[in-house]
ROKOLTI-76887 format. One line per field, with one value per atom (N, C-alpha, C, O): residue in three letters; atom name; z, y, x. Coordinates in pm, whole numbers, padded with zeros to 5 digits. Example, Ala and Ser with C-alpha at 12.3 -4.5 7.8 and 13.67 -1.06 7.14 Angstrom:
BEGIN
code	[Ala|Ala|Ala|Ala|Ser|Ser|Ser|Ser]
site	[N|CA|C|O|N|CA|C|O]
w	[00780|00780|00780|00846|00708|00714|00787|00804]
v	[-00569|-00450|-00330|-00332|-00225|-00106|00003|00114]
u	[01319|01230|01320|01424|01285|01367|01290|01341]
END
This chain:
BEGIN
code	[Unk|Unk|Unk|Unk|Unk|Unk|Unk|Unk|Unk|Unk|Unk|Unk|Unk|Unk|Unk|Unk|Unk|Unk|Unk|Unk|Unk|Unk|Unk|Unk|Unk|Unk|Unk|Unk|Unk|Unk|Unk|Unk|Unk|Unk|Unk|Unk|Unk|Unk|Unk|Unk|Unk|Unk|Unk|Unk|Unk|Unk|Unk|Unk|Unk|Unk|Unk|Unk|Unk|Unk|Unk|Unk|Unk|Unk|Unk|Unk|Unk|Unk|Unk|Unk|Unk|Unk|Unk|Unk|Unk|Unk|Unk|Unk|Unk|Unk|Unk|Unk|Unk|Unk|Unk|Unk|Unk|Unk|Unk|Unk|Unk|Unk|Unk|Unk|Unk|Unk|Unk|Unk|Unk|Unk|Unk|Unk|Unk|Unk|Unk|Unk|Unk|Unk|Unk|Unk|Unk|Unk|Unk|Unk|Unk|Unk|Unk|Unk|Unk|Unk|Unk|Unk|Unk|Unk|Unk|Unk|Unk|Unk|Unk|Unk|Unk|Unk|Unk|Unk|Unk|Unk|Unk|Unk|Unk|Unk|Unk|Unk|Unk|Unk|Unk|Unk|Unk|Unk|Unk|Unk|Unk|Unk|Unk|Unk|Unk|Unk|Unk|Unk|Unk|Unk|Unk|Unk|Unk|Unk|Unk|Unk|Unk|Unk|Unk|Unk|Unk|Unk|Unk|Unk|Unk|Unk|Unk|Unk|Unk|Unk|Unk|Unk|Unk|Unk|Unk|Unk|Unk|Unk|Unk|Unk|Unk|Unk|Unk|Unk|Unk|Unk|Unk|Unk|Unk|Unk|Unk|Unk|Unk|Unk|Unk|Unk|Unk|Unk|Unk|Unk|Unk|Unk|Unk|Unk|Unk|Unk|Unk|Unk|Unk|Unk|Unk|Unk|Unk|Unk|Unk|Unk|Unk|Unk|Unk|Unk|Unk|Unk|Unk|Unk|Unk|Unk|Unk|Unk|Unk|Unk|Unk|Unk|Unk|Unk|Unk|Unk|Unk|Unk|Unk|Unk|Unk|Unk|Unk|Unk|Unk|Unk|Unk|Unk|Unk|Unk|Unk|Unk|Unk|Unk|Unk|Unk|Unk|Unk|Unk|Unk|Unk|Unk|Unk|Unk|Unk|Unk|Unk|Unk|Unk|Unk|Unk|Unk|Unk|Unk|Unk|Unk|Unk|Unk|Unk|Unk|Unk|Unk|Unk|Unk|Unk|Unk|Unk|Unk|Unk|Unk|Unk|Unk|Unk|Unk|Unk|Unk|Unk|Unk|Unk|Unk|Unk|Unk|Unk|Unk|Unk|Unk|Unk|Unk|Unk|Unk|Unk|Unk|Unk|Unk|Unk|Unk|Unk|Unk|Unk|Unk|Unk|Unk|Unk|Unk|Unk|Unk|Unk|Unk|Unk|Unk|Unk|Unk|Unk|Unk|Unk|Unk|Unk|Unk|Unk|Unk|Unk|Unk|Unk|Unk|Unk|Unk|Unk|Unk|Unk|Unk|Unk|Unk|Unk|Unk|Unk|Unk|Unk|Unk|Unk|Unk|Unk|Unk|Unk|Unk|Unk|Unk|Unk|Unk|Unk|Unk|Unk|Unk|Unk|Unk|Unk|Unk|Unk|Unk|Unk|Unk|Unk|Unk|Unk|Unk|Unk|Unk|Unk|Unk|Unk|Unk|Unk|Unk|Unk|Unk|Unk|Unk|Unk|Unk|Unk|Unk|Unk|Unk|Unk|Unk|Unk|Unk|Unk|Unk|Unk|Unk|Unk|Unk|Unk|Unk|Unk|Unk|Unk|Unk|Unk|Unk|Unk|Unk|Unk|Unk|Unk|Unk|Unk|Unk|Unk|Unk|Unk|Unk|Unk|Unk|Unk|Unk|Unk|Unk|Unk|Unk|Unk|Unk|Unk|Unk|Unk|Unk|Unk|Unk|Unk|Unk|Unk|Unk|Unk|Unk|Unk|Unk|Unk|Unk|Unk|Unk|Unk|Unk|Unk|Unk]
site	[N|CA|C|O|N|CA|C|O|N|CA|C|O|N|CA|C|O|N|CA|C|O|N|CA|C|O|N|CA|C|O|N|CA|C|O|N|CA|C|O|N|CA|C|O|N|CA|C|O|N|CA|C|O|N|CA|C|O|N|CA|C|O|N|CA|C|O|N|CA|C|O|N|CA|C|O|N|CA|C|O|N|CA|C|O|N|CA|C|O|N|CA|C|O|N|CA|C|O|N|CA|C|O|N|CA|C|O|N|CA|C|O|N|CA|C|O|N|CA|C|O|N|CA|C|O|N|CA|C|O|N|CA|C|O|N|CA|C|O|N|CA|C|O|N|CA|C|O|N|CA|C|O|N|CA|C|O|N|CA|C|O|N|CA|C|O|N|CA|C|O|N|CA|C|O|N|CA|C|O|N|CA|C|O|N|CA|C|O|N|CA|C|O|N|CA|C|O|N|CA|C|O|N|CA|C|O|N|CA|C|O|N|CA|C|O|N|CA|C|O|N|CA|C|O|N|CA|C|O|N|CA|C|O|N|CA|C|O|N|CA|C|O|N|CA|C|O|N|CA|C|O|N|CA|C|O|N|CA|C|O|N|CA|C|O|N|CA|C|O|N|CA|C|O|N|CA|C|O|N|CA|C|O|N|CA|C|O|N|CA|C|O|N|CA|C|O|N|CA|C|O|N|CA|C|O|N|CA|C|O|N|CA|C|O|N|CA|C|O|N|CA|C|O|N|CA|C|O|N|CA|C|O|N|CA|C|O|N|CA|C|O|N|CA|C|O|N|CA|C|O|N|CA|C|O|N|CA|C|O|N|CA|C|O|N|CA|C|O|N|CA|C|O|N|CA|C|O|N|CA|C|O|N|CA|C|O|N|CA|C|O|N|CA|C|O|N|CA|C|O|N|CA|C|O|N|CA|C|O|N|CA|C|O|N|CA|C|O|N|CA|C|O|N|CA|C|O|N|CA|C|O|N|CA|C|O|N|CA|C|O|N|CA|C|O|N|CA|C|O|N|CA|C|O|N|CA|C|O|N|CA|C|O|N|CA|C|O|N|CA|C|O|N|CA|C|O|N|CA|C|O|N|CA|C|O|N|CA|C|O|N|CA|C|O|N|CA|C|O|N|CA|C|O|N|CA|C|O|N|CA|C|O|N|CA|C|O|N|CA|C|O|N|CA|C|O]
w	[10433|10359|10211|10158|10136|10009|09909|09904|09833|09754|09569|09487|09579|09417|09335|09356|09242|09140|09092|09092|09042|08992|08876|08843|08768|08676|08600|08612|08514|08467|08320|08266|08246|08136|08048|07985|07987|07866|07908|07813|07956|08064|08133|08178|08128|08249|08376|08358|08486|08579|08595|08504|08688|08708|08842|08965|08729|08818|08920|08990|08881|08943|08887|08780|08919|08902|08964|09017|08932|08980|08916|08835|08974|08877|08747|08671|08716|08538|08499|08381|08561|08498|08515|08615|08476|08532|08434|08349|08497|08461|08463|08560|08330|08315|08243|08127|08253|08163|08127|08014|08234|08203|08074|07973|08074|07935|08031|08093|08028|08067|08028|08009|08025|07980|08024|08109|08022|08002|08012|07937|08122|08154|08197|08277|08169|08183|08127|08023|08133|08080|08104|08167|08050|07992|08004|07926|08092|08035|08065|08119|08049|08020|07933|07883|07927|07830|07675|07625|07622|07500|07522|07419|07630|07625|07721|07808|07694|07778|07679|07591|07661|07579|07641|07755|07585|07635|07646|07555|07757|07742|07772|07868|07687|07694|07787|07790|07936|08034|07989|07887|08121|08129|08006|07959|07908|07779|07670|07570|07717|07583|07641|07693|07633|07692|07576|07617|07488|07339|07400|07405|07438|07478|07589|07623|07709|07772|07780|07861|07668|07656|07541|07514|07506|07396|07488|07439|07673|07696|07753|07819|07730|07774|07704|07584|07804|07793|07783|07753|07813|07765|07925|07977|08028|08150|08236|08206|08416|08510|08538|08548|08562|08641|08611|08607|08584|08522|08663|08723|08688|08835|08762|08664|08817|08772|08856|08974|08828|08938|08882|08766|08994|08994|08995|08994|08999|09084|09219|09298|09251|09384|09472|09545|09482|09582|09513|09404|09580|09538|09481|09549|09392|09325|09328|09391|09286|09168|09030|08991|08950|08846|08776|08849|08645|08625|08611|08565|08629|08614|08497|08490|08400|08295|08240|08164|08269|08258|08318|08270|08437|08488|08477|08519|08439|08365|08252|08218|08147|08035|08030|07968|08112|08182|08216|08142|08335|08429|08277|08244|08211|08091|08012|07963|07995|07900|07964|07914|08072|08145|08210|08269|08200|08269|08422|08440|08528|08650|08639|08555|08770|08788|08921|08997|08990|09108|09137|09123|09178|09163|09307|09416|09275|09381|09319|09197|09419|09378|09340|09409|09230|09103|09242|09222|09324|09375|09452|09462|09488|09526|09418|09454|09283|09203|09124|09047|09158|09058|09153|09127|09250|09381|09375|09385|09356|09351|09219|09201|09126|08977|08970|08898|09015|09038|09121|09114|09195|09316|09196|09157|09150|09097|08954|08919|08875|08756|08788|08714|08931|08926|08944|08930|08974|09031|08891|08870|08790|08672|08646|08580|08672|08685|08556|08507|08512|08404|08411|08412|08418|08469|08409|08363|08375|08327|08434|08543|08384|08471|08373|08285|08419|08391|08507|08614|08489|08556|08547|08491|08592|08582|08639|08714|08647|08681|08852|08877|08948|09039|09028|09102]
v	[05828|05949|05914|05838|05985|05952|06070|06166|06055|06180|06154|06062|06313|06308|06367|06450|06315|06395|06519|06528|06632|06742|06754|06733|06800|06810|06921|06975|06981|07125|07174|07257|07079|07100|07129|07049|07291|07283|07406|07429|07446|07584|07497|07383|07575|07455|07577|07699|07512|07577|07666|07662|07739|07766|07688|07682|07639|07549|07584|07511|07737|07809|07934|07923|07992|08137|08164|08088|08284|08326|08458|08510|08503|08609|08625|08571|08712|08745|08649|08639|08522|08377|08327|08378|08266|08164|08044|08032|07943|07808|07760|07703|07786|07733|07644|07685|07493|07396|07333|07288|07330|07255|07362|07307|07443|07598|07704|07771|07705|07837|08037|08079|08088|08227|08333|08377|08411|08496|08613|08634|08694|08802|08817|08728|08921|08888|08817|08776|08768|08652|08681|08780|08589|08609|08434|08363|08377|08260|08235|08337|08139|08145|08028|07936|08053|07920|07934|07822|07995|07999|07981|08001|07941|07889|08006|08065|08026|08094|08194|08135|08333|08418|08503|08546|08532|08657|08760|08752|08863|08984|09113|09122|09221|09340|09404|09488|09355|09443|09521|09524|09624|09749|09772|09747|09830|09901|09882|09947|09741|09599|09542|09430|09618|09569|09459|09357|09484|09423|09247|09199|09187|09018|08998|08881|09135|09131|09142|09090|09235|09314|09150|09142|09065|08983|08877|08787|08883|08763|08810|08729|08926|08945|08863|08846|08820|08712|08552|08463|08530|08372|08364|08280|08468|08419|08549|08661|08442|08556|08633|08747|08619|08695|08659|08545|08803|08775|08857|08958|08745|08777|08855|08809|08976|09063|09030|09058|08979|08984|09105|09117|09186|09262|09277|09383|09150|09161|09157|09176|09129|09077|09143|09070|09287|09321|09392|09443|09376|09398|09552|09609|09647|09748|09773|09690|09889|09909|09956|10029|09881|09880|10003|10069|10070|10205|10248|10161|10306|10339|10322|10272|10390|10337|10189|10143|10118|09972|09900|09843|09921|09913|09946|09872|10021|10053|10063|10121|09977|09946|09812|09783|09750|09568|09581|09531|09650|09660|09677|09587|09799|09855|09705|09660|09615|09522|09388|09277|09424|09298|09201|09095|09229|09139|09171|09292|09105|09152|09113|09036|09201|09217|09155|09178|09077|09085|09097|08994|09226|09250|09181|09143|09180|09106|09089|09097|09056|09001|08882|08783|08880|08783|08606|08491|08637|08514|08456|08336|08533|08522|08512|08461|08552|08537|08400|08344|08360|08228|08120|08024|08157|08000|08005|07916|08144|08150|08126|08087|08158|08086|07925|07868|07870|07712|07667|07546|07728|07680|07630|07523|07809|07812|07697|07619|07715|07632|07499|07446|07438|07321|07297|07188|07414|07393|07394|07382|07413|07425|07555|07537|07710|07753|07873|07879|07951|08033|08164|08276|08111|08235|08278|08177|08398|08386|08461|08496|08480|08538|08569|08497|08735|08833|08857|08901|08828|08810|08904|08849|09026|09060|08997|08913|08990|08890|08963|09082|08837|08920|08912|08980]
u	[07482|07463|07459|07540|07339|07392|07413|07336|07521|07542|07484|07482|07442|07403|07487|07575|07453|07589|07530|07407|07614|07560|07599|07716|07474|07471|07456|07346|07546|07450|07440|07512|07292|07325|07365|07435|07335|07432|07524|07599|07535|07598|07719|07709|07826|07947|07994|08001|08018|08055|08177|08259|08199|08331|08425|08426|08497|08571|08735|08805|08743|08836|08908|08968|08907|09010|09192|09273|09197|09331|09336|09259|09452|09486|09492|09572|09396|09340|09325|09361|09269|09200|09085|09036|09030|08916|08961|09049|08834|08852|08731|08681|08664|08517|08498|08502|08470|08424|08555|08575|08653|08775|08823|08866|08819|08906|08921|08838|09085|09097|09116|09231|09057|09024|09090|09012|09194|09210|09117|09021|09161|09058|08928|08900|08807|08734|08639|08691|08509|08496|08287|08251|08190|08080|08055|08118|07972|07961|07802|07758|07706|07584|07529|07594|07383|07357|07431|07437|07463|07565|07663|07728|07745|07886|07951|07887|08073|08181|08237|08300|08234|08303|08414|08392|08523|08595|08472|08389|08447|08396|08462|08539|08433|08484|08511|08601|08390|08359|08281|08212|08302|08116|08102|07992|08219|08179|08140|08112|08143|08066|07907|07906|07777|07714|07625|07569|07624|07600|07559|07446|07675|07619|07581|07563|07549|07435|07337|07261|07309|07176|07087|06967|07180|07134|07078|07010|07112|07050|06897|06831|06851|06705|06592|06574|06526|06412|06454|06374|06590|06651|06656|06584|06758|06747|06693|06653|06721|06626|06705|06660|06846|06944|07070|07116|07143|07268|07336|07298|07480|07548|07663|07721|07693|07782|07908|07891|08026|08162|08268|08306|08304|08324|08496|08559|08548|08674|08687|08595|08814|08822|08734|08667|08716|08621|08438|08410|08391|08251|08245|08330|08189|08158|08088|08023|08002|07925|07956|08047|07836|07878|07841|07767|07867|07852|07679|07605|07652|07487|07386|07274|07477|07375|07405|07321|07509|07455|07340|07243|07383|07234|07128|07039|07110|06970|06927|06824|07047|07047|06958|06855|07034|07018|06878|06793|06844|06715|06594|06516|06605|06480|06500|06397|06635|06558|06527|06514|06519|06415|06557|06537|06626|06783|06791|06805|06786|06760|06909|06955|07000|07118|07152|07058|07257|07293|07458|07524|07527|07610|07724|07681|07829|07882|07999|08007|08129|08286|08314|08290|08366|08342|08390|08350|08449|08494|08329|08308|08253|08139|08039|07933|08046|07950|07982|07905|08107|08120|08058|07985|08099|07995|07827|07743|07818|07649|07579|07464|07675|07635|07654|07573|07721|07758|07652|07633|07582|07467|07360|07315|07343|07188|07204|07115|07369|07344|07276|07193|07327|07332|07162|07107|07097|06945|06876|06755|06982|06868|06813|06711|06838|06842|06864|06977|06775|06837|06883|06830|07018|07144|07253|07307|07333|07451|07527|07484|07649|07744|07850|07899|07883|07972|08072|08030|08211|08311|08459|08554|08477|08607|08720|08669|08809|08899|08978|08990|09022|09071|09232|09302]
END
């Protein structure tokens, strides 16, 4: 068998969570959290859509985590996101951090928005 190493340019993975944590790029964060080709930010959540709405036209799909269990997210975010060209895929943040780690590693232009579980 041979294994490849994974690489993911300038974007870093999530390398684990917990309660009101994550662990992206070897830094751990406090709350919820915003990470993407610009790095890893604290984010406001729903009511801060400001450094989402800033990644339209940079990537294809930004993964929304919701907290431990899957949501929806409030309506007019979504169709804040959707009108500026940000396609959405919503899901529980423990599921959106593995599917963001898939696609980063594919090279992939993605961010991810994470409430904490």
């Amino acid at each position: 068998m041979r294994l490849n190493e994974v690489t993911y340019n300038d974007a870093k993975p999530v390398e684990g969570y917990g309660p009101g944590f994550f662990r992206i790029g070897g830094e751990v964060f406090q709350g919820a959290v915003l990470t993407g080709p610009d790095g890893t930010q604290i984010w406001d959540g729903y009511d801060a859509p400001e450094a989402l709405l800033a990644l339209a036209g940079r990537i294809d799909v930004l993964f929304m985590g919701t907290g431990a269990e899957i949501a929806h997210i409030p309506t007019g975010l979504r169709t804040q996101l959707e009108e500026a060209g940000v396609g959405v895929e919503v899901m529980a943040s423990p599921a959106a951090a593995r599917t963001y780690n898939v696609l980063l590693s594919e090279g992939r232009r993605i961010a991810l928005a994470m409430l904490p579980v």
